[in-house]
N, C-alpha and C positions, 0 to 999 in steps of 0.2 A: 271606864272610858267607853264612851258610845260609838257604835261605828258610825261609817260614814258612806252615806249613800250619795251614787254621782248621777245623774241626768244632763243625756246632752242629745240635742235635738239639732239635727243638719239639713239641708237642702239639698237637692241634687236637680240635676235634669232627667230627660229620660235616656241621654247619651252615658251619663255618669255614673248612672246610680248603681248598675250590677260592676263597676270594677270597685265603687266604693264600698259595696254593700260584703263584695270580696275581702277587702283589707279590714273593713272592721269585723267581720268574722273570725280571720286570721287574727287582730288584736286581741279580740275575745277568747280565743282558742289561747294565745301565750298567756296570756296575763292569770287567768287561771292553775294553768298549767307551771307557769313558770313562777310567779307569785307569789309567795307565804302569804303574803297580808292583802290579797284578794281575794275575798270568799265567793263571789259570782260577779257574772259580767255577760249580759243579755243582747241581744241584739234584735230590736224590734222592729217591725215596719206598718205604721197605723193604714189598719183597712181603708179610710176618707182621702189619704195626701199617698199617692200611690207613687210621691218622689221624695217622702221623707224617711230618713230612718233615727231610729230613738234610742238611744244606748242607754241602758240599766245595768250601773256598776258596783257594789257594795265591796268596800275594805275597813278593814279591822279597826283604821282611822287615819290621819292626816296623815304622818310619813309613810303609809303605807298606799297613799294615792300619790306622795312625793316621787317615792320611791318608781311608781308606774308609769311617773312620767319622764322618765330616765333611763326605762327598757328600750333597749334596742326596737323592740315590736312597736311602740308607742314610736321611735323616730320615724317608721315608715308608714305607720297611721299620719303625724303630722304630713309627713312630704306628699302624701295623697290628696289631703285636703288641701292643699295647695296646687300641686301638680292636676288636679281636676279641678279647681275652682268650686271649691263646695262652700258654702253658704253656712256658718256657725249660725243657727236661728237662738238657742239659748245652750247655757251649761248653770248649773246647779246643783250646789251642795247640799244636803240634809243631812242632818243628825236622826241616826235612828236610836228610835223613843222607843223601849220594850222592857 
């Protein structure tokens, strides 16, 4: 079974960005931590889009990204992206090939 890597790329303002850029740290930090079948979960911010951030999440495979969307820490990621109006630009699965 391959894992499965997640990519997701969001918008923000310049009002938004640092309480968002807070909750997905914090998702970052549970989902790791708390997890079995998330083996990393990055939080990036490209030097060019100084109101984007880039989540780089790898699990062990699909129930275990199911499974992440079902954490408590993940309901208050959603409710943020809502309650800030953030902008889903894309989300994307990959199969890692190794």
């Amino acid at each position: 079974m391959s894992q499965l890597v997640v990519i997701a790329e969001f918008e923000t303002t310049s009002e938004t960005f640092q309480p968002f850029l807070d909750v997905c740290r914090y998702d970052a930090e549970r989902s790791v931590q708390d997890e079995e079948g998330c083996l990393d979960f990055v939080v990036l911010t490209p030097t060019t889009e100084p109101n984007v951030i880039v989540l780089y999440e790898v699990y062990t495979g699909e129930k275990a990204f199911e499974a992440h969307c079902q954490a408590p820490h993940f309901a208050i990621f959603s409710q943020a992206l809502e309650k800030l109006s953030i902008k889903t630009r894309h989300v994307r699965q990959h199969s890692h090939q190794s």
